[in-house]
Structure formats: structure tokens, C-alpha cells
BASE-547528 format. One line per 3 residues: for each residue x, y negated, z of C-alpha. Coordinates in nm, 2 decimals. Each point is the difference from the previous one (the first is absolute). Layout:
! BASE-547528
X,Y,Z  ...
//
This chain:
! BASE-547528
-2.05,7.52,0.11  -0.26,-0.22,0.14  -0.08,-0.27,-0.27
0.06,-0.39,0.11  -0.25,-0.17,0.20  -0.22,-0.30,-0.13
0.21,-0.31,0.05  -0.16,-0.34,0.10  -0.23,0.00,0.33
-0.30,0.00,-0.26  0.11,0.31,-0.18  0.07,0.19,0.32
-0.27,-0.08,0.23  -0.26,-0.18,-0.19  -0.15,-0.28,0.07
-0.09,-0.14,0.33  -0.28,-0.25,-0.05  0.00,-0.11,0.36
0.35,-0.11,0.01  -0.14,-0.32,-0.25  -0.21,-0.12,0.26
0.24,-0.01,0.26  0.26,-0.21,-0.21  -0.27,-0.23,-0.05
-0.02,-0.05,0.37  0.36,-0.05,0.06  0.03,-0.28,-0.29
-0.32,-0.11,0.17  0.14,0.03,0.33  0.34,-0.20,-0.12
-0.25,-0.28,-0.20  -0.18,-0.08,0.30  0.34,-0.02,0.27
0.19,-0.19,-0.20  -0.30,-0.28,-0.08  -0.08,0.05,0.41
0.38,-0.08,0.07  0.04,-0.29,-0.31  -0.34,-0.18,0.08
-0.07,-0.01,0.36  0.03,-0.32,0.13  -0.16,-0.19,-0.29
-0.36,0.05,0.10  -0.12,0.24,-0.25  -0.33,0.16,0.07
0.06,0.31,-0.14  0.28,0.04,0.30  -0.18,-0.18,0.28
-0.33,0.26,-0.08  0.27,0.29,0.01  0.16,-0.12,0.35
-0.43,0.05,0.11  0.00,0.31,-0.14  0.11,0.25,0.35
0.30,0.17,-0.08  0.00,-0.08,-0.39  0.33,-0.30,0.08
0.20,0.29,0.16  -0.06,0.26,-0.32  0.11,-0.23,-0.25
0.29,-0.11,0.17  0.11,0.37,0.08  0.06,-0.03,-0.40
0.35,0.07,0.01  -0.19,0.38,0.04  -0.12,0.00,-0.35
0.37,-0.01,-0.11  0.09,0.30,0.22  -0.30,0.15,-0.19
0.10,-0.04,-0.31  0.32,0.16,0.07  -0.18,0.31,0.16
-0.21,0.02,-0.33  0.30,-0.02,-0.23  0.23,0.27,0.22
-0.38,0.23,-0.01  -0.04,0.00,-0.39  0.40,-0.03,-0.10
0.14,0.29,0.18  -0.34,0.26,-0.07  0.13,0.12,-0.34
0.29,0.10,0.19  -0.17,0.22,0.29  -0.22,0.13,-0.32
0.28,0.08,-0.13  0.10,0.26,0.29  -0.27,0.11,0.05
-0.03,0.14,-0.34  0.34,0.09,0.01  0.04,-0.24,-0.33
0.36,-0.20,-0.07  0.00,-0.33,0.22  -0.10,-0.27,-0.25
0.22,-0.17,-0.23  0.15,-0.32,0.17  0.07,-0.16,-0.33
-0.38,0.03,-0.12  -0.09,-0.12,0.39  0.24,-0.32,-0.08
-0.21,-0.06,-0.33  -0.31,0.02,0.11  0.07,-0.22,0.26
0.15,-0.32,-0.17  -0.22,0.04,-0.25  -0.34,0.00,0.30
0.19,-0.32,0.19  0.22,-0.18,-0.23  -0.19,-0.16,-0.28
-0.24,-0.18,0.22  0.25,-0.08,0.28  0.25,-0.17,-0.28
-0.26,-0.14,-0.21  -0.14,-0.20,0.39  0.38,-0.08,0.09
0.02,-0.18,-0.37  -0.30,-0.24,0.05  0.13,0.02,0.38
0.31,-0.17,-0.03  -0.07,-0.21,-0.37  -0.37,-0.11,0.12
-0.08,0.03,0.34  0.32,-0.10,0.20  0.03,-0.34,-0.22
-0.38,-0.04,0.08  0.07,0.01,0.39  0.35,-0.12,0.05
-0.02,-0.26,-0.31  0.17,0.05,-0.37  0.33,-0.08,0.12
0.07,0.24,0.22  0.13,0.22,-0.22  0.28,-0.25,-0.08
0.08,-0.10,0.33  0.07,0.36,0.16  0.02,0.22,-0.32
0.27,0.24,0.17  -0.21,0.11,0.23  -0.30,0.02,-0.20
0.21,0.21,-0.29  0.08,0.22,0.34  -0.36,0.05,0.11
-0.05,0.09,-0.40  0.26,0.27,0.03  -0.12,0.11,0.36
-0.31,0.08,-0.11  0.03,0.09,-0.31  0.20,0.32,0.16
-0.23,0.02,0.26  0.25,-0.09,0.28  -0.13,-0.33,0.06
-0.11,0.14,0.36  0.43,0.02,0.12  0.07,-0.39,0.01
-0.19,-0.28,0.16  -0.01,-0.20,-0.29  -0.18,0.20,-0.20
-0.17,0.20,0.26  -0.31,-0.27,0.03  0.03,-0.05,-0.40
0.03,-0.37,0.05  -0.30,-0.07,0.20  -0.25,0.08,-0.33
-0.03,0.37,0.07  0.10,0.16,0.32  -0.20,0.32,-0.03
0.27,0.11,-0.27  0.22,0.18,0.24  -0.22,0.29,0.05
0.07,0.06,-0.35  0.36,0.02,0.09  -0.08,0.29,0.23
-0.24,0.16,-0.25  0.27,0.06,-0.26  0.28,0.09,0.21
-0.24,0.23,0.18  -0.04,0.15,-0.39  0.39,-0.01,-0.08
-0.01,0.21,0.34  -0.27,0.24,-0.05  0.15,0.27,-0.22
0.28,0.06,0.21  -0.19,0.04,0.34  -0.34,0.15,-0.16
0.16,0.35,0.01  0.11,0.02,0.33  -0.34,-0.15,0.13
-0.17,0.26,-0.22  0.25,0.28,0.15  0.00,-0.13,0.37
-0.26,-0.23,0.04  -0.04,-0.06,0.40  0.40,-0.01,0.04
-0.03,-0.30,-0.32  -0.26,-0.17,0.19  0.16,0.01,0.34
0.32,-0.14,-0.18  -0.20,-0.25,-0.17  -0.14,-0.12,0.29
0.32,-0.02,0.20  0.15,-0.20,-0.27  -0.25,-0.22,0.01
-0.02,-0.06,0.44  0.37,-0.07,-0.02  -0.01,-0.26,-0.32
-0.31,-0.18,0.12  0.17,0.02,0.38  0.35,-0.10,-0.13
-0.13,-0.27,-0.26  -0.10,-0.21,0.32  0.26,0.09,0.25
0.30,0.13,-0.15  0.16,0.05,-0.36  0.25,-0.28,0.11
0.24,0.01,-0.30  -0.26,0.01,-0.25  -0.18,-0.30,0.20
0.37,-0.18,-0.01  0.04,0.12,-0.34  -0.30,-0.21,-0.11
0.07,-0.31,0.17  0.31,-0.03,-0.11  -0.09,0.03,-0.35
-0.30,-0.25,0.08  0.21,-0.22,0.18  -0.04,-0.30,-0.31
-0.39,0.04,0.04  0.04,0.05,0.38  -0.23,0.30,0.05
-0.10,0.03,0.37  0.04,0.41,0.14  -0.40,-0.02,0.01
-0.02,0.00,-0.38  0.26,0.29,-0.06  -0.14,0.18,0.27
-0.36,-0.05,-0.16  0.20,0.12,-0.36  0.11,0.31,0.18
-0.37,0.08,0.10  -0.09,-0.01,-0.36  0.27,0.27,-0.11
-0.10,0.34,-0.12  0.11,0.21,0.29  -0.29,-0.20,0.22
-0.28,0.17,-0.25  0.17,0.36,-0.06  -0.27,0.13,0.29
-0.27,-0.17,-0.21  0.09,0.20,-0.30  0.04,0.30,0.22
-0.29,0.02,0.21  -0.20,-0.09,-0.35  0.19,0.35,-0.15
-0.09,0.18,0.29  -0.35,-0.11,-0.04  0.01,0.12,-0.37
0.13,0.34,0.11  -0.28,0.03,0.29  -0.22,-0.10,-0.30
0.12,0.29,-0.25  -0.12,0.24,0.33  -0.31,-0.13,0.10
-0.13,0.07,-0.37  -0.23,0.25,0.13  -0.04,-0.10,0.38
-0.28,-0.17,0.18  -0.23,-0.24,-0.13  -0.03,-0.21,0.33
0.39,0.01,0.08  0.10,-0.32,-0.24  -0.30,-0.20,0.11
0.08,0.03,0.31  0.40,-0.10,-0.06  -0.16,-0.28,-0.19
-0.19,-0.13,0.29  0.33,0.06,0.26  0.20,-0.19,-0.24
-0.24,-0.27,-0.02  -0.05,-0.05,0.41  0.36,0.09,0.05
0.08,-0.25,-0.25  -0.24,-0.24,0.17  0.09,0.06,0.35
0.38,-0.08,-0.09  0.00,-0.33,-0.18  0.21,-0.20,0.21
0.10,0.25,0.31  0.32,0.19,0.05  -0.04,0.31,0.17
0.20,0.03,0.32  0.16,0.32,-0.08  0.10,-0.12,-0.31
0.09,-0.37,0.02  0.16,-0.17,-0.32  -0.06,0.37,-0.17
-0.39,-0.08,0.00  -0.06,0.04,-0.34  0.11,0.35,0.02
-0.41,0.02,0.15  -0.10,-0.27,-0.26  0.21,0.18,-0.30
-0.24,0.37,0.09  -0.35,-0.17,0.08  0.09,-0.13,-0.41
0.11,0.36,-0.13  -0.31,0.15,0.18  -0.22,-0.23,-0.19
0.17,0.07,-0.32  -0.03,0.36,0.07  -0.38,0.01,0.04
-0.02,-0.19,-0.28  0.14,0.19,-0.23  -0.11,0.39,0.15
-0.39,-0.15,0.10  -0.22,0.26,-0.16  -0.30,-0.15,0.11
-0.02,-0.27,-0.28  0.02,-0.31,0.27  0.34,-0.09,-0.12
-0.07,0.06,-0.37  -0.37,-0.22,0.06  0.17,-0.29,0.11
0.35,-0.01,-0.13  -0.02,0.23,-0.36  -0.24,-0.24,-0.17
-0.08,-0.36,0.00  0.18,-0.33,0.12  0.23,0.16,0.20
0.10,0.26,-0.24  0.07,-0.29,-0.26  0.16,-0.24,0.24
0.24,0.36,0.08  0.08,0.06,-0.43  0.11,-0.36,-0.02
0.13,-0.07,0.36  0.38,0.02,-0.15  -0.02,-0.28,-0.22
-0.28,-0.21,0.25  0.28,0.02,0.26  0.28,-0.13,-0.23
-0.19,-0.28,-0.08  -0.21,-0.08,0.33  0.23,-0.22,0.22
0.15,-0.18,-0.28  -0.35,-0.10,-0.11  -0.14,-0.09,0.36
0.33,-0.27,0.02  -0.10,-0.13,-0.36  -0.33,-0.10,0.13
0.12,-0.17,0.31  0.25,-0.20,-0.18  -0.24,-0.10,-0.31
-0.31,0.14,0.15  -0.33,-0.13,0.19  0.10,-0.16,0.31
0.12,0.20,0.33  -0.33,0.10,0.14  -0.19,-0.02,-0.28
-0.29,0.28,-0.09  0.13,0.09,-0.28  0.33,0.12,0.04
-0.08,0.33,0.14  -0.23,0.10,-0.31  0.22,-0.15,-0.26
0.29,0.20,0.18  -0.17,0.34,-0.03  -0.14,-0.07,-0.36
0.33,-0.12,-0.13  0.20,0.32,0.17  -0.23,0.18,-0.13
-0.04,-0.05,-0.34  0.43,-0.05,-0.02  -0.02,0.39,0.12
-0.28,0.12,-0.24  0.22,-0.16,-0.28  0.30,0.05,0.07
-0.14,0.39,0.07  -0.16,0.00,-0.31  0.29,-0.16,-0.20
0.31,0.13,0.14  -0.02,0.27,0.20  -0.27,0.21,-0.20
0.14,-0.06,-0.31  0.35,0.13,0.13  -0.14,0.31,0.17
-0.19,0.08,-0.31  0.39,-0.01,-0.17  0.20,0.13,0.23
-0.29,0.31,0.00  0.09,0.04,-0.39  0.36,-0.04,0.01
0.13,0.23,0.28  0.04,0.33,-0.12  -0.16,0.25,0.17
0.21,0.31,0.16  0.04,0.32,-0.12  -0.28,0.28,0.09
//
């Protein structure tokens, strides 16, 4: 009887130094859009030497990417001590213990930010009345997010204006509440799973602008007293967890392709590195003809190319720049730093320096920053450390 495999992506495939780097450039990547799309128009220098900058403008507005990325990077690592798991012939891990180690990985930190959220930083920017002047909808974006469904109403979808990156969080957990269930058919039939996945994904994103006309009607109606145009709902729809299961996919797939290029060639990921990065480059902005609206289905693999590379590069290029140093660290504490980035950026224009001002782009990075570092340091390692001691390990 074959014993069980090593549960937790750690214990199953090791670590993957290179992976920490490229988190830090997504929350980078995120940091910079949303200051590019919040700021321009106030004359800040920091954005008018960007703009001079050929082709820089276009790269951080393509940050919507870094999203998709971080999706691919979660379906990678989550669904590898499954394939292990086959390939030793080894009992499918424990869904229960994968539930565990979840909440306790996202939860503390996420419920500790929607405390000072909602008791500090929403009376900060919408005044210390608010809370008494629409309480049932605030006690509703409590419970929405608490629950992580805050992503499936357009009330709470946007977290009242003070932190609209939260819905990706949304998709993060249901894509974990998911994962156990669909993990061992992608491990068993992994190119049929992916074509399904990316299927389901076409038709949502497709239908989510054109179609899905009860739901759409649905949503109206029950936004009628808050008159909700069809642009918002349909925007709501695009955020929805069927528009991301390719992401996840395509991320799995790339985990798999991983798990076989263990021994392969050393110039192979370097060069999927560098097609991901001119593909990447060469599609910011364009639909291709023969795809249309289902561009990103060129977008989406330029992305899992890159993380690919990155994490089956033998040559040490990958591990040089993205293993060690700033990028690494921005990568270890880029869960928190994201949490806390957007709320922080509208604290400073509201009680900040002036619009345009110098100073609000390095105050900005300094205070995301150090919220991630402690709020890593606090909350999430503490936790980890924990929730290492407390679940039992399985049988041999």
C-alpha cells in the first residue's frame, strides 16, 4: 500500500524560491496601476516622468495582468500536491487539512484589515457618521465579506469605495472551496480539465457582456431602490469566479508541465520566459483578429509561459533575480501589502500632501510597505507558525 503523500505544496514539492519574486512584481505591478489610474490628472511628477518613459504608461496600465497572475500562481502551487500525489500513486490529499491550512494562511490578516477597514478607515474617508446614516448596508458589506461573497452584489462588490481590490479575494477563496473537488479530475485528465476550463471561461466572460439576461434582470430588479444601471451588473458579472477558472487552470497546467521538465533543458524556461515577456508586451492593448473579445486567451498563456520558466529555469537567472533580494521580500509579504495598498493610497489623498505633490508617491510605497511587513510579521507568520503545530500530521 503506497504510504500518503506529503500534504501542503511545501511538503510535496519544496520550495520554489522564484515564485517570491514574481508575487512581488504583481503587488508591484497592482501598486503602481492603481496610483497611475487614482493620480493622473493632478500633476504628479512621478506620473508625468512615467508617461516620458516609451512604453512604461502602457505596462502599468496593463495591471489588470498582475491579477490574472496571481491567479495562475495560486492554481500552480495549490493543485501540485495533488498531481504529486498521482504520480506517486499516494491517497489524494485530505480536503479537510487543505480547508485548514487555508483559512488559517488567508484569514487572520484579511479579518484583522476588514476590522480597522470598516471601524477606522471608512469613517476616515466617508466621515464618522456614516456608519449611522446607512448602517444596513454597511452591516451587509460586514457579512459579505466576512464570508468572502462580497464579489456577488454591487454593493459590496467595490467595498464602499475604500477598498475595491477586495473582490479578487472573493475569487481566491471560492477558487479554494472549489479546488478539492476538481483537483482530481485535473490530476486524472488534465488537457480535457483545461479545455473545459477554458470553455467555461469564453462563454462567461462572452455572456457576462452580451447575454445572461435573467440574471442581468435579476439584479436590476433587486437594485431597483439604488437604481443600478445594466453597466454595473454587467461589470459584477465580469468579476464572478467562472471568468478566472482558465486562470487557475492554465496556472495547474503550468505546475504539471513543471513536475515534467524537472530534468529537461536548461535553455527551454528562459526562453518561455522571454516569449511570455514579448508576447506579453506585444498584446497590451490589441485584440487579436482571430480571437476578438476572447483575447486574453493569448494574454492568459504569454502569463503561464512566464510562470513556467520561472519556476523550471535551471540556469539560475530566475532564482538571481527573483529568489533573493527586494523582490523576493516584496513576494513573502505581497498578501498583506495588497490588502492594505489601495486603502492607504485613498488615505493620503483625502488627509495627505496635496494632489501633485512629490511626496505622495514615496510616502505611498513606504506606508504599503511597512503595513505588509507588519502585518506579515504579526498576523500571518504568527498564524502559520500555529496552524504548522496544531494540524495533525497523517498517518505513515
Amino acid at each position: 500500500m503506497a504510504s500518503a503523500a506529503p500534504e501542503g505544496v511545501r511538503a510535496a514539492a519544496g520550495p520554489i524560491g522564484a515564485i517570491d519574486g514574481l508575487r512581488g512584481i504583481c503587488v508591484l505591478w497592482v501598486m503602481l496601476f492603481h496610483y497611475l489610474v487614482l493620480c493622473e490628472g493632478t500633476a504628479d511628477p512621478w506620473i508625468a516622468a512615467a508617461v516620458r518613459v516609451p512604453g512604461l504608461e502602457r505596462t502599468i496600465r496593463s495591471g489588470p495582468y498582475a491579477v490574472d497572475l496571481f491567479f495562475l500562481i495560486s492554481g500552480f502551487l495549490l493543485t501540485l500536491p495533488w498531481l504529486i500525489a498521482r504520480e506517486r500513486g499516494a491517497p489524494a490529499p485530505d480536503a479537510r487539512r487543505f480547508y485548514a491550512r487555508r483559512l488559517q494562511r488567508i484569514v487572520p490578516a484579511y479579518y484583522v484589515h476588514l476590522a480597522l477597514l470598516f471601524a477606522l478607515v471608512l469613517p476616515l474617508l466617508r466621515g464618522w457618521l456614516y456608519w449611522r446614516a446607512d448602517a444596513y448596508v454597511d452591516m451587509w458589506n460586514v457579512i459579505a465579506h466576512a464570508l468572502f461573497l462580497h464579489n456577488t452584489s454591487p454593493l459590496t462588490s467595490g467595498t464602499l469605495g475604500v477598498n475595491g481590490a477586495l473582490w479578487t479575494l472573493a475569487v481566491e477563496a471560492q477558487f479554494y472551496a472549489l479546488l478539492p473537488f476538481v483537483a482530481p479530475a485535473f490530476a486524472r485528465a488534465p488537457w480535457r480539465t483545461l479545455v473545459a476550463a477554458l470553455a467555461v471561461t469564453a462563454a462567461w466572460t462572452w455572456a457576462a457582456r452580451h447575454d445572461l439576461r435573467l440574471v442581468v434582470d435579476a439584479y436590476l430588479g433587486l437594485g431597483r431602490h439604488w437604481s443600478w444601471p445594466e453597466e454595473v451588473v454587467r461589470r459584477l458579472l465580469a468579476i464572478q469566479l467562472p471568468a478566472y477558472v482558465a486562470d487557475f487552470a492554465l496556472g495547474a497546467m503550468a505546475g504539471r508541465a513543471w513536475r515534467s521538465a524537472m530534468g529537461g533543458s536548461r535553455a527551454l524556461p528562459v526562453l518561455a520566459m522571454l516569449a511570455g515577456v514579448l508576447a506579453l508586451g506585444t498584446l497590451q492593448g490589441f485584440q487579436l483578429a482571430p480571437l476578438g473579445e476572447q483575447s486574453w486567451m493569448a494574454a492568459l498563456t504569454a502569463l503561464a509561459a512566464i510562470l513556467w520558466g520561472v519556476a523550471a529555469d535551471k540556469s539560475g537567472i530566475a532564482r538571481l533575480m527573483l529568489a533573493r533580494g527586494p523582490l523576493a521580500f516584496m513576494g513573502r509579504i505581497s498578501y498583506s501589502t495588497y490588502l492594505w495598498h489601495l486603502p492607504l493610497l485613498l488615505l493620503l489623498q483625502e488627509h495627505g500632501p496635496a494632489a501633485g505633490s512629490a511626496a505622495v508617491f514615496p510616502l505611498y510605497l513606504a506606508s504599503a510597505v511597512a503595513a505588509g511587513w507588519v502585518s506579515w510579521k504579526r498576523v500571518e507568520q504568527p498564524f502559520m507558525r500555529a496552524a504548522g503545530r496544531a494540524i495533525p500530521r497523517p498517518a505513515p
